[in-house]
Backbone as a chain_set.jsonl record, in Angstrom:
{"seq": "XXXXXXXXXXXXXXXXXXXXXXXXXXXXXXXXXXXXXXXXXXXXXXXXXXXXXXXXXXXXXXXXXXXXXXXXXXXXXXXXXXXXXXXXXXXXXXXXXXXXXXXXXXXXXXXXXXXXXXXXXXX", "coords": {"N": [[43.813, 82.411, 46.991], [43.324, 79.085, 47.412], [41.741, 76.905, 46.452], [41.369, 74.637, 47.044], [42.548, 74.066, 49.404], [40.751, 73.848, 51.156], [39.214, 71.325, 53.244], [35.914, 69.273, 53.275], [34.451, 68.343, 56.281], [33.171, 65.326, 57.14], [31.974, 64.907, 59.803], [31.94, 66.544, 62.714], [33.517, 66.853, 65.889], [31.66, 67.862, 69.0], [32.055, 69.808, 71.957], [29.707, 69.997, 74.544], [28.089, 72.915, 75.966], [28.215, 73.273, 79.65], [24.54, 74.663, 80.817], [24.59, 76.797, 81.809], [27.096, 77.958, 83.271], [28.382, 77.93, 81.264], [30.934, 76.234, 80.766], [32.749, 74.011, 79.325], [31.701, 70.986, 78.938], [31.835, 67.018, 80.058], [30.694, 66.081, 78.209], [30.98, 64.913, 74.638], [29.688, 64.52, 71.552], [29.605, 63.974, 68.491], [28.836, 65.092, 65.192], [27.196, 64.826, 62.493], [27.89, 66.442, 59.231], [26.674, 69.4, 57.502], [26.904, 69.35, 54.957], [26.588, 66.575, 54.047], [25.33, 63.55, 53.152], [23.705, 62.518, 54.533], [22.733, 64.511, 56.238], [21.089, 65.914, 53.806], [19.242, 63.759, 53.453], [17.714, 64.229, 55.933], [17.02, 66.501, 55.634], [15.068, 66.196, 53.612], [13.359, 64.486, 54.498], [12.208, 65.899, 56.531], [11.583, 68.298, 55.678], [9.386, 66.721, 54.36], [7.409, 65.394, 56.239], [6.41, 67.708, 57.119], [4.741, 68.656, 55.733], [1.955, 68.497, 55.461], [-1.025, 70.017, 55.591], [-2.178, 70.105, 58.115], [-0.831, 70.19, 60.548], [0.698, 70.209, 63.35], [2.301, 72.796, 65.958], [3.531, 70.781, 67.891], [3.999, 68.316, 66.836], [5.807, 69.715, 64.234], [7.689, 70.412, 65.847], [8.56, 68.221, 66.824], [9.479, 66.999, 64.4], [11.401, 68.313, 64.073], [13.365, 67.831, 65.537], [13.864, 64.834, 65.355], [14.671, 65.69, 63.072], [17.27, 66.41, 63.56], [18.422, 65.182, 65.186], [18.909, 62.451, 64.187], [21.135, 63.424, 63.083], [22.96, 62.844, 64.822], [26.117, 61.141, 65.424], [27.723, 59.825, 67.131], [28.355, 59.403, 70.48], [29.482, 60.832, 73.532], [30.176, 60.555, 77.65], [27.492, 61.701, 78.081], [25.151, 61.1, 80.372], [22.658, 59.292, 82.618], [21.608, 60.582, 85.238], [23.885, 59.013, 86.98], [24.801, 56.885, 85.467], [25.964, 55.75, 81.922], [24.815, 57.076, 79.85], [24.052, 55.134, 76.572], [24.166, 55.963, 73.104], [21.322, 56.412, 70.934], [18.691, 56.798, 68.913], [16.422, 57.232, 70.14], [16.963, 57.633, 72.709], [18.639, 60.578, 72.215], [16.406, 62.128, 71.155], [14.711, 62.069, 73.012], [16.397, 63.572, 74.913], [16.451, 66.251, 73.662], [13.633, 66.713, 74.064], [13.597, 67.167, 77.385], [15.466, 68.736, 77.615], [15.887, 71.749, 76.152], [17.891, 73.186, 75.735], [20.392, 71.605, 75.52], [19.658, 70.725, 72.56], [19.881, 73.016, 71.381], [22.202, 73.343, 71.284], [23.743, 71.51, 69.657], [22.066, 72.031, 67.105], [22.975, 74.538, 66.743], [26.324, 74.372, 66.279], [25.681, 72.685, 64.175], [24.287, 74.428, 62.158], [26.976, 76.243, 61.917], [28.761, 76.377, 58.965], [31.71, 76.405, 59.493], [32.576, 74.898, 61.387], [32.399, 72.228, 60.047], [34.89, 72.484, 58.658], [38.082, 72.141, 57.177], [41.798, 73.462, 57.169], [44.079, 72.394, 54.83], [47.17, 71.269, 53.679], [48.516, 72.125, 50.791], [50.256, 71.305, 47.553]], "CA": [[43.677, 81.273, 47.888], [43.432, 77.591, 46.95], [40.579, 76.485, 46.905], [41.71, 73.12, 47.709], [43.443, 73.974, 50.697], [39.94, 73.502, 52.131], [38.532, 70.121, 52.881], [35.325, 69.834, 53.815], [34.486, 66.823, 56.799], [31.746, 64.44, 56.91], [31.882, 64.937, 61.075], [33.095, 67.064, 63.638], [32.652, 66.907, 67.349], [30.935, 69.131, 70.14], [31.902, 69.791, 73.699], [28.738, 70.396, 75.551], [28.868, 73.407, 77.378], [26.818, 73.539, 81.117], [23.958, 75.832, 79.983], [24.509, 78.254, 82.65], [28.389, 78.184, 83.916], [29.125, 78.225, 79.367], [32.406, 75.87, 80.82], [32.793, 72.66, 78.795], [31.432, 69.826, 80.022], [32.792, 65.986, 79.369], [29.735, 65.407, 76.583], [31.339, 65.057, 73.688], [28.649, 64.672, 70.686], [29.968, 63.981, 67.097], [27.826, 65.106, 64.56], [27.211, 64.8, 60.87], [27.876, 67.849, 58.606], [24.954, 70.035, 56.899], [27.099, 68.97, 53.952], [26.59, 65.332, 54.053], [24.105, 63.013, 52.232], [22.854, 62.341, 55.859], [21.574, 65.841, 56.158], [20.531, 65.89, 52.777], [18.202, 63.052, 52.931], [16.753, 63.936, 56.743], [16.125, 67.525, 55.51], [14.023, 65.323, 52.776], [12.215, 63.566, 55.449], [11.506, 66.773, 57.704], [10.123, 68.704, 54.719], [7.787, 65.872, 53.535], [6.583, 65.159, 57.033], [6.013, 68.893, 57.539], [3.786, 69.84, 54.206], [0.748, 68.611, 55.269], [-2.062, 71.414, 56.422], [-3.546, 69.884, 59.183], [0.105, 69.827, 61.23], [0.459, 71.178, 64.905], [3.428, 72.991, 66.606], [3.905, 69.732, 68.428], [4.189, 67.71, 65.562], [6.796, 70.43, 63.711], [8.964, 70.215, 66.654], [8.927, 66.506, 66.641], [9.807, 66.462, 63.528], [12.491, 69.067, 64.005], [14.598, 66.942, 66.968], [14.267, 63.89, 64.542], [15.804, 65.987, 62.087], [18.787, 66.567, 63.936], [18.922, 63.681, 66.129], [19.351, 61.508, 62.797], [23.042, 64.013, 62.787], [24.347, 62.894, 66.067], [26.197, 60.563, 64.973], [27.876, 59.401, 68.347], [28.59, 60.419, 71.608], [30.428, 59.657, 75.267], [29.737, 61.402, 78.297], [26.468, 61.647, 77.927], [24.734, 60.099, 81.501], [21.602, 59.493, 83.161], [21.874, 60.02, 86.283], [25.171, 58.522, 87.315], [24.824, 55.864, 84.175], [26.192, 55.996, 80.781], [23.345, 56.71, 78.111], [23.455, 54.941, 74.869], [23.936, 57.223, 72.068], [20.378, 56.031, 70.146], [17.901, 58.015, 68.123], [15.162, 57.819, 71.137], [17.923, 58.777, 73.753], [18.875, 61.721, 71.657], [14.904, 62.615, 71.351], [14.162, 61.766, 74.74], [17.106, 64.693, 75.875], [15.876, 67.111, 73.122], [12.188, 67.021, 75.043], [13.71, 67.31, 78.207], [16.994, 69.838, 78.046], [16.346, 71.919, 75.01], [19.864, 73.778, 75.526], [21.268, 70.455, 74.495], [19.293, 70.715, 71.205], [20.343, 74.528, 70.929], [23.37, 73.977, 71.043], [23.386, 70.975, 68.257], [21.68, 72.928, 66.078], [23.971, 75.892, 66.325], [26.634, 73.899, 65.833], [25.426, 72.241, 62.794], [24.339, 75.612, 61.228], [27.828, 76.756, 61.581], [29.733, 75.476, 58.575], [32.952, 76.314, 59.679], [32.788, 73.253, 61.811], [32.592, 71.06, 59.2], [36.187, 72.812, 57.386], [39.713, 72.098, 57.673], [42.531, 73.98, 56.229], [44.849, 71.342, 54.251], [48.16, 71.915, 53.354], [48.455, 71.842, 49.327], [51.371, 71.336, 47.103]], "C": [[43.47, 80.015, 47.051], [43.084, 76.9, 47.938], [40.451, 75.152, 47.541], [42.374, 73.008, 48.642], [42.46, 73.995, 51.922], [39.123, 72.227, 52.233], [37.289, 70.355, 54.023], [34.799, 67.594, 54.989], [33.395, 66.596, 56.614], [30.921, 64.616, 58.622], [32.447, 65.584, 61.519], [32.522, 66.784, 65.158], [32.365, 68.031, 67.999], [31.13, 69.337, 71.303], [30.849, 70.372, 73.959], [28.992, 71.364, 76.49], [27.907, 73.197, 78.54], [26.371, 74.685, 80.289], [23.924, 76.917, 80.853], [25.868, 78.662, 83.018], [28.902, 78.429, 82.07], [30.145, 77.404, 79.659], [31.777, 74.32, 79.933], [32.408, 71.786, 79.675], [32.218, 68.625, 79.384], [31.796, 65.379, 78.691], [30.113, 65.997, 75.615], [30.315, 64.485, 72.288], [29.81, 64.988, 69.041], [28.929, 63.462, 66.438], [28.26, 65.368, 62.844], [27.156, 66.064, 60.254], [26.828, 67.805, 57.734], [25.633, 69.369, 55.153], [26.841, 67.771, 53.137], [25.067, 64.518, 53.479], [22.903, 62.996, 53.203], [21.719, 63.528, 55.971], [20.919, 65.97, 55.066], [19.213, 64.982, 52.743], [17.333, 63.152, 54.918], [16.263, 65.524, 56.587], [15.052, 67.113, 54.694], [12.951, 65.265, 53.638], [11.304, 64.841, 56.329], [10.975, 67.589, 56.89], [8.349, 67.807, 54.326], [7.078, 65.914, 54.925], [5.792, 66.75, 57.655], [4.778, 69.858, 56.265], [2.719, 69.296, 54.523], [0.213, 69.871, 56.268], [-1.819, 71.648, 57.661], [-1.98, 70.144, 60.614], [0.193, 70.785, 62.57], [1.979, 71.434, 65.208], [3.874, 71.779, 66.859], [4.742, 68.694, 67.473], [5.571, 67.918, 65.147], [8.239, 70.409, 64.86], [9.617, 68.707, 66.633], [9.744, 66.021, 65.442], [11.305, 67.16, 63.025], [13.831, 68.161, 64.782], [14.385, 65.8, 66.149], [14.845, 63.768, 63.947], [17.701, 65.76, 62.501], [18.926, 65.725, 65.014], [19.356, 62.563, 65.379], [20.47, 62.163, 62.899], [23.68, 63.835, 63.797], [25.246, 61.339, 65.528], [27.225, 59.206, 65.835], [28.267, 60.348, 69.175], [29.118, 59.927, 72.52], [30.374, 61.053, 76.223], [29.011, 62.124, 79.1], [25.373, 60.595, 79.219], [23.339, 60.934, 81.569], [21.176, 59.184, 84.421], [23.493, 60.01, 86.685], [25.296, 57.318, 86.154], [25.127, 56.263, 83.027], [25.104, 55.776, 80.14], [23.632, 56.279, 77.09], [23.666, 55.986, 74.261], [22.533, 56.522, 70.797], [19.312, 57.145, 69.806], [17.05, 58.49, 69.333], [15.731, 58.466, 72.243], [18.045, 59.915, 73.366], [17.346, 62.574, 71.578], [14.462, 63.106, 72.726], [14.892, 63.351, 75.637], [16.906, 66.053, 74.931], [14.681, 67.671, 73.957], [12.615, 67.659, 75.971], [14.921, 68.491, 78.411], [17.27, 70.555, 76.844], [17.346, 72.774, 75.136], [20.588, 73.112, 74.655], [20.929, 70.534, 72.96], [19.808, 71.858, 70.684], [21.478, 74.306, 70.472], [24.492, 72.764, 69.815], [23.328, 71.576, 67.22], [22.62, 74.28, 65.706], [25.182, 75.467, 65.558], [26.747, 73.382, 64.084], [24.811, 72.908, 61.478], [25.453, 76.715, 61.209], [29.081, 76.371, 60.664], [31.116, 75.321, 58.781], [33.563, 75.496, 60.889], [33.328, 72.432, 61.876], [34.022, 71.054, 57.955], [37.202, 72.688, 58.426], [40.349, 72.806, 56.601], [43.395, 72.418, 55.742], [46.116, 71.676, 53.678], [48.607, 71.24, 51.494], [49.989, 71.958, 48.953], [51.288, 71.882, 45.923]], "O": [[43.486, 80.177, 45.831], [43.381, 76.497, 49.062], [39.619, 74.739, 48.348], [42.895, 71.921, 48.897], [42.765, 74.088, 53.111], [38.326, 72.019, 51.318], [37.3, 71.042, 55.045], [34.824, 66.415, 54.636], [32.585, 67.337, 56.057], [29.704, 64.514, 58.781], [33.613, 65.661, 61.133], [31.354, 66.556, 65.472], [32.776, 69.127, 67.619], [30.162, 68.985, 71.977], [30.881, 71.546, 73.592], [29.692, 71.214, 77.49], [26.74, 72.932, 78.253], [26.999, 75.406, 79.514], [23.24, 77.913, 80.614], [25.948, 79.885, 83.128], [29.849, 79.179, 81.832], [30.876, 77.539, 78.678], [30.665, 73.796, 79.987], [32.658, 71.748, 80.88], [33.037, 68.806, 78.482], [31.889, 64.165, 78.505], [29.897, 67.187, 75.387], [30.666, 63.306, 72.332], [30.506, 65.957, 68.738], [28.292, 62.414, 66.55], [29.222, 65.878, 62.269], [26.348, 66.862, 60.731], [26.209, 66.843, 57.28], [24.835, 68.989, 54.296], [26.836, 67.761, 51.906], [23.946, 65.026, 53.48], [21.718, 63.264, 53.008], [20.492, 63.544, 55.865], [19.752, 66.233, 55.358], [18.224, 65.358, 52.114], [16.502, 62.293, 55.215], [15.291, 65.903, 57.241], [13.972, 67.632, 54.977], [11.872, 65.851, 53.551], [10.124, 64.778, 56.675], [9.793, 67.829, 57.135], [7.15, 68.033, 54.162], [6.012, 66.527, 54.866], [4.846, 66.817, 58.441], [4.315, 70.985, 56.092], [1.979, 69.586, 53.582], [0.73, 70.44, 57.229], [-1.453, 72.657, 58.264], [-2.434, 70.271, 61.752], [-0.238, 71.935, 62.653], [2.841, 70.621, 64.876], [4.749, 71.434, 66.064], [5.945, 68.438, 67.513], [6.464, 67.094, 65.339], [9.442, 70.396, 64.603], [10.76, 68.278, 66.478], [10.461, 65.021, 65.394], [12.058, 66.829, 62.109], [15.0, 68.022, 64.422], [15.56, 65.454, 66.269], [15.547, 62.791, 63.687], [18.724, 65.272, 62.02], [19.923, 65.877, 65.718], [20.131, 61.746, 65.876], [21.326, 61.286, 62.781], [24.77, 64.372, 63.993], [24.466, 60.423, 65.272], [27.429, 58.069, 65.41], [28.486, 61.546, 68.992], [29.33, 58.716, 72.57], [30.476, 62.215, 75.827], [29.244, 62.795, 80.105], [24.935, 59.492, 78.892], [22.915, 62.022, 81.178], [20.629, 58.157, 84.822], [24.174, 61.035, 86.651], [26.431, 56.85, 86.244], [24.584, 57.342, 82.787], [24.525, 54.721, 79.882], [23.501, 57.16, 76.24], [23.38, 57.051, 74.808], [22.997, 56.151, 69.719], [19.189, 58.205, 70.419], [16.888, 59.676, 69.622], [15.312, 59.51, 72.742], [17.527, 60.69, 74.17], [17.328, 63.724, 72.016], [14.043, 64.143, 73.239], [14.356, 64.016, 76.523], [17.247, 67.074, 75.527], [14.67, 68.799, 74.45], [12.308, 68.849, 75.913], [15.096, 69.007, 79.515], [18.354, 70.408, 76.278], [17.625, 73.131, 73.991], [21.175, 73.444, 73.625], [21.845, 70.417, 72.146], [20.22, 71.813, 69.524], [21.911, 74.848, 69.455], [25.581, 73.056, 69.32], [24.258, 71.733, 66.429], [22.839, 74.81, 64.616], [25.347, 75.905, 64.42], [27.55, 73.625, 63.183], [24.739, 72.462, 60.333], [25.243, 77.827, 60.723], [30.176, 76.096, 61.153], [31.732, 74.336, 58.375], [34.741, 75.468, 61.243], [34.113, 71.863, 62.634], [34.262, 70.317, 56.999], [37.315, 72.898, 59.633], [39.895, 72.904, 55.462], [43.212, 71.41, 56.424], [45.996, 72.696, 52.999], [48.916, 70.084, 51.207], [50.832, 72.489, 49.675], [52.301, 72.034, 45.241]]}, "num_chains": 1, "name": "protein.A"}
């Protein structure tokens, strides 16, 4: 194989599925790959904020949906209500708290690298 016939992206997107029917929904969510400096420097941040002692579940989660709310990197789709949401860090938080499916299924996502690969056609 050739090895360069794989590139690896910086982004891919996500259809949202409903968390109970599994059918696609129309939230589309493009997110930053585990490969990317991005992830690199908010796994930084979610280690350091996670090494002290004294730290509570609460906390560790908080600091988990920060992690990966820093990788959405936009979105469309995405309502509140009947209103278009913003794609912003506290929106993305805000629907972590409230619908962790949505976060599940982020996170799965973004721990599946084959995602973040394309084949490429080499010469």
């Amino acid at each position: 194989m050739d090895i360069n016939s794989i590139k690896v992206l910086d982004t891919a997107k996500l259809t949202i599925l409903h968390p109970v029917t599994k059918k696609p929904t129309d939230m589309i969510v493009e997110i930053k790959s585990s490969a990317s400096k991005d992830f690199r420097k908010a796994q930084i941040a979610f280690n350091k904020a996670n090494i002290k002692e004294d730290i509570t579940e609460d906390e560790r989660t908080e600091n988990l949906y920060s992690m990966y709310a820093s990788l959405v990197a936009s979105w469309s789709g995405v309502q509140d209500g009947k209103k278009d949401l913003p794609m912003t860090i506290e929106n993305v938080m805000s629907i972590f708290k409230k619908q962790y499916w949505f976060f599940v299924q982020i996170f799965s996502f973004i721990n599946k690298e084959a995602n973040f690969l394309e084949v490429t056609e080499t010469n």
